[in-house]
C-alpha positions in Angstrom: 16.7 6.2 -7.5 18.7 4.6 -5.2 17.0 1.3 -5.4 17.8 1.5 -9.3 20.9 2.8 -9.0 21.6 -0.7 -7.0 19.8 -3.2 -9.3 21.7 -1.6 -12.1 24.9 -2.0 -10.6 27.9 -4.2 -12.1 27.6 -6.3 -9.4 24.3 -6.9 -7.0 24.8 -5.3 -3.3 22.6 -8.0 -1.5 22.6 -6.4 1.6 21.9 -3.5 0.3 18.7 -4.0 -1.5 17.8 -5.8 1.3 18.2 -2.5 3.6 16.6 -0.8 0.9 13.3 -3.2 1.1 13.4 -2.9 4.3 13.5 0.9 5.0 10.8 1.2 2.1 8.7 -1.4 4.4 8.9 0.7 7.1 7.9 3.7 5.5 4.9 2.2 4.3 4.5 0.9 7.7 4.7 4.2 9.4 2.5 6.0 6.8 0.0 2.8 6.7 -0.1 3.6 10.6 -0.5 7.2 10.5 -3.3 7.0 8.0 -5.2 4.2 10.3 -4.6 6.7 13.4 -6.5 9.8 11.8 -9.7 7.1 10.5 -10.2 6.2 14.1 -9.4 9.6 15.5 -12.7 10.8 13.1 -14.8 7.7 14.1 -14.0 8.9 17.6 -16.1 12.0 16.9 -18.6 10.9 14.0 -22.9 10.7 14.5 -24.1 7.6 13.5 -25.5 8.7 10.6 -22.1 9.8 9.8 -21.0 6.9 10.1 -23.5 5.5 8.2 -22.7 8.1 5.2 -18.8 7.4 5.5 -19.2 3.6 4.7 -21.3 4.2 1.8 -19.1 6.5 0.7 -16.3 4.4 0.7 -18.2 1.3 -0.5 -19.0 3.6 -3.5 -15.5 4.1 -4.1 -14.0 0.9 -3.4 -16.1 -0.2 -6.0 -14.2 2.0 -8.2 -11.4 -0.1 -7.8 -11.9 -3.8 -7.8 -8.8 -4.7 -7.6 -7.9 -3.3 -4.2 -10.5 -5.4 -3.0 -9.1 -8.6 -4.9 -6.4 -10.7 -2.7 -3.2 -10.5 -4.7 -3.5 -14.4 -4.9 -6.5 -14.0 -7.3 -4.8 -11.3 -9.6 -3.8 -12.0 -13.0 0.2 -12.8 -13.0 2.4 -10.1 -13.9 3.3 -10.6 -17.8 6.8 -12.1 -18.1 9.5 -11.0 -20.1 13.4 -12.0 -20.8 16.2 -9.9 -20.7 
């Protein structure tokens, strides 16, 4: 809420949406890390064929989702609006 509570402001804190972005950044950072850490901790240990399972497995269900696999570039643009 505190990002919000900024934007909605009666007068815009540059610096402080900027430290907001930023800390949000590195969150996502730290997680994004964390996450990559445990894959290759279980590669580490996996068969093979485990392996071989995994990737299907997640082929199957990136293909749930096309558009994580589609570079932002290609997306449709966000609709505009006016305020």
């Amino acid at each position: 809420m505190e990002m919000v509570d900024t934007l909605t402001a009666d007068t815009a804190d540059w610096a402080k949406l900027e430290s907001l972005r930023a800390a949000r950044l590195a969150d996502a950072d730290a997680r994004s890390r964390q996450v990559v850490n445990a894959l290759a901790a279980v590669a580490e240990v996996l068969t093979a064929e485990q392996r071989t399972t995994l990737k299907k497995r997640l082929e199957d269900f990136r293909a749930m989702a096309p558009e994580a696999s589609t570079p932002i570039q290609a997306r449709p643009s966000a609709p505009s609006f006016s305020i």
